[in-house]
N, C-alpha and C positions, 0 to 999 in steps of 0.2 A: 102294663109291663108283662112281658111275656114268662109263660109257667116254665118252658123248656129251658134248662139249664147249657149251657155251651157246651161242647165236646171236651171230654176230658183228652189233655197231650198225653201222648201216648208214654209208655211205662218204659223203663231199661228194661233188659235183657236178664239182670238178675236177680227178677222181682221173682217171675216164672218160674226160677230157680229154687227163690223160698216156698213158693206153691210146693212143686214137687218135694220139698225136705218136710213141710208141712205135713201133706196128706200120706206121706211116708211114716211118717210117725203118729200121726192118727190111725191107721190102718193096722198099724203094730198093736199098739195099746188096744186097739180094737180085737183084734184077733187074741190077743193074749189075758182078754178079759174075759171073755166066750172058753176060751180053754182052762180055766183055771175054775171061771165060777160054773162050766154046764161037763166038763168031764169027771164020770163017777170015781175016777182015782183021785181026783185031786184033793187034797184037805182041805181045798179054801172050796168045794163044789157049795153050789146051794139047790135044797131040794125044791122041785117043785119048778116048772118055768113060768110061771105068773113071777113068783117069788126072784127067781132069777134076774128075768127083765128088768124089775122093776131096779135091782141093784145097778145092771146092766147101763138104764137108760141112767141112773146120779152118775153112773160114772165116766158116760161117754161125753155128758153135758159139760160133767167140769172139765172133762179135759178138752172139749172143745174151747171156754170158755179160759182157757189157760195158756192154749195153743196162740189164740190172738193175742193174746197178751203180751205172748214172748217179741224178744228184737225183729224175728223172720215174719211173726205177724204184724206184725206195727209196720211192716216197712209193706209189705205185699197186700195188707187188707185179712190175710186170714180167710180165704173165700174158701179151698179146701173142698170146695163143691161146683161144679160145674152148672147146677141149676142158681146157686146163687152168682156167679158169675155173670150168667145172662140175663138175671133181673135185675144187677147196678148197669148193668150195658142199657137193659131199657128202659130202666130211669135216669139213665143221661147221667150216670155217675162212675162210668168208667168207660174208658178207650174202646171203640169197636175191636181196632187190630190189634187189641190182646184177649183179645176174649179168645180165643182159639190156642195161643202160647199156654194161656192160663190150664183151660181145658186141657189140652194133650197135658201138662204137665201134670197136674191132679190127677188123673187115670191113670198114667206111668207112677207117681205115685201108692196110687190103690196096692197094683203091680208090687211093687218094689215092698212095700213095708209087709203085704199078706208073705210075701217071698222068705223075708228076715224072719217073721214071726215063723215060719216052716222051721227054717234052720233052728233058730233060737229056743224052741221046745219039743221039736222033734216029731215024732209019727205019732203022738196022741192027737196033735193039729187035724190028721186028716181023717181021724175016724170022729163015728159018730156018737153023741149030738154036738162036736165039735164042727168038723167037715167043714174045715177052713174058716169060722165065720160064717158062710153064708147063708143068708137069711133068707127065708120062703114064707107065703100065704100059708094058712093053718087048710087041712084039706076042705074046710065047707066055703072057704070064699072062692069063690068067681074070677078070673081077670078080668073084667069089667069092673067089680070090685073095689080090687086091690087097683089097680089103677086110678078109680075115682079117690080111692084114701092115699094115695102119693101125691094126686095132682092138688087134692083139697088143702092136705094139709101143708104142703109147700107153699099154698097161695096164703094160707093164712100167716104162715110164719113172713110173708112177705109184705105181707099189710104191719105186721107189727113192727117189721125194719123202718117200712117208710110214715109209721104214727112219729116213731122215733125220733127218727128223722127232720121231719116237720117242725120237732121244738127240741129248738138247743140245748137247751136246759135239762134237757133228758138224753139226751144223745149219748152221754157218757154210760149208761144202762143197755145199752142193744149188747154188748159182748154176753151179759149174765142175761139177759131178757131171750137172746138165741138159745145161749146152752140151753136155759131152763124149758125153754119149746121144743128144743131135738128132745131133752130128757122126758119131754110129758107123749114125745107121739111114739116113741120107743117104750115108754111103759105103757101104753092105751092101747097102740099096735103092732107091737112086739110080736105078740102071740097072734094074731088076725093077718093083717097085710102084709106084715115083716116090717111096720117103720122106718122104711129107710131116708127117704126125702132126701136121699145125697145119690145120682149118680155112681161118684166113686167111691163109696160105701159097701157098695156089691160089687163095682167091674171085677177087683183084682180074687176076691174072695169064690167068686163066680167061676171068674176066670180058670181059675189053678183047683177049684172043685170039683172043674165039669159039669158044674150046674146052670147050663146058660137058657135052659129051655122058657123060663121066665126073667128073662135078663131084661130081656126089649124093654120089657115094663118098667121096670127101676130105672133103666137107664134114661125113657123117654115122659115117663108121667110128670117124674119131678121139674124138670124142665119147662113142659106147657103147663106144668102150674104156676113155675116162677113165672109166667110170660103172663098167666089169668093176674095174680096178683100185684105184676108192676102196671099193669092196666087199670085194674080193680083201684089201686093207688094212684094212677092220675087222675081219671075222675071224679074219686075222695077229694082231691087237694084241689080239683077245680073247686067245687061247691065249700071247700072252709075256709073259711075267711083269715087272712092272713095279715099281718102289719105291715107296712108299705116297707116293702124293702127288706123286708126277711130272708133269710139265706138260710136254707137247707145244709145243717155243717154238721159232722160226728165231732163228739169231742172225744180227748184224748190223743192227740195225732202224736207220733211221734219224731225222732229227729229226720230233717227231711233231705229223702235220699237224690245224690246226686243236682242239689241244687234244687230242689221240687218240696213245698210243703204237702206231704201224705199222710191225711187221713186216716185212722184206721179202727175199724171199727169191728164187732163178731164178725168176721166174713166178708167183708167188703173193703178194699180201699180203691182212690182215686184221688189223685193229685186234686188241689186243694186250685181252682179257678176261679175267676173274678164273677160278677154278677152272681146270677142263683147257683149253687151248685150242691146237687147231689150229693153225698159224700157214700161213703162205703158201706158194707153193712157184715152183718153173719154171715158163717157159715155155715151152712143147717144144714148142713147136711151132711149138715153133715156130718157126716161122719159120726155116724151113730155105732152103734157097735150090739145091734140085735140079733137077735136070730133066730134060725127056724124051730117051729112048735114041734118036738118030739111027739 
């Protein structure tokens, strides 16, 4: 029986749509989390940025973790991150030709929610150690570095989608199993590489900072990590022995859109196809909400 799952049919037009209201509002809560607990006016500041982080990363997790949850994530998968994106694309658990819909929308998202969070609280946003969100290497790491901890830990967060994955019976744990993995590489690498393992985590923050000198990096590590770890995960799954006839399923799907039963899991959805199929996973990235070491 073969390992590869069929192609997932491809997604409506406004699945895309919850992507971008998704990462629009991860981006917000993002920004507005960074401004409240890292500027010195604020009443809710917390001293110290180890201390900060660490609040930082409980709080980006649940709200990632909450984000999938909602009707826009059930229905879209909750991906929110463009590296998670392309490792349900390459483990055969989402459409190619939406992988690019999804992406532009998420980044436009980034965009759009750091934008609101301007408005929404005003010129403290853009000074520092606010400065939009956006998050940086502490000055003694490396970009060699900081790139091997974006790429590393994206693959690993994508080995624990597809453990998940593998047995149904746990499937319904990846939404809380992701948050709880953005929250641990944001409080580990908060202060060191900037944790971000989301792509759109940094664009829109970067973006409107003017801090794009180390963008490449965030933008491209997390990615060819997703890419190590949906690899890393098929040659896993060849060598584990499986029950004849098992199917790779996220539980928890919810009502399904336009005639289509969708999956939906932290981060990932994909209509729900016959024989093995893939299902969706987190979004890690996403959409963390760290930032740079003062």
């Amino acid at each position: 029986m073969s390992t590869v799952p069929p192609p997932a049919r491809r997604l409506p037009p406004a699945r895309a749509v919850d992507e971008f209201v998704l990462a629009t509002v991860l981006l917000f809560l993002a920004v507005t989390a960074v401004r409240w607990l890292r500027d010195p006016g604020s009443a809710l500041c917390v001293a110290g940025s180890g201390a900060a982080i660490t609040v930082i990363g409980a709080f980006s997790g649940t709200v990632l973790t909450v984000l999938v949850l909602t009707p826009a994530g059930r229905r879209s998968g909750g991906h929110m991150n463009p590296a998670v994106t392309v490792s349900l694309w390459l483990m055969g658990a989402f459409p190619g030709r939406d992988v690019l819909p999804y992406v532009l929308a998420q980044l436009a998202g980034s965009a759009a929610g750091t934008g609101l969070a301007r408005l929404a609280w005003g010129r403290p946003v853009t000074l520092p150690p606010v400065d939009y969100a956006a998050i940086g290497p502490a000055p003694a790491w490396q970009p060699s570095a900081v790139f091997l901890a974006e790429a590393g830990s994206m693959a690993a967060i994508v080995l624990v989608v597809g453990f998940l994955l593998a047995r149904t019976r746990l499937a319904h744990l990846l939404p809380y199993a992701v948050g709880l993995s953005v929250a641990l590489v944001i409080t580990l690498l908060g202060t060191r590489s900037g944790g971000s393992v989301n792509p759109a985590r940094q664009f829109g923050p970067a973006l409107l900072a003017g801090r794009t000198e180390d963008l490449w990096i965030y933008l491209v590590a997390p990615v060819l990590g997703a890419a190590l770890g949906a690899w890393l995960d098929r040659v896993v799954g060849r060598r584990r022995p499986r029950p004849a006839g098992a199917t790779r399923t996220a539980a928890g799907s919810a009502g399904p859109p336009c005639g289509e039963d969708t999956l939906a899991v932290k981060g990932r959805a994909a209509p729900r196809v016959p024989a093995r199929t893939a299902a969706p996973t987190p979004s890690v990235h996403h959409g963390n909400a760290s930032e740079r070491k003062d």
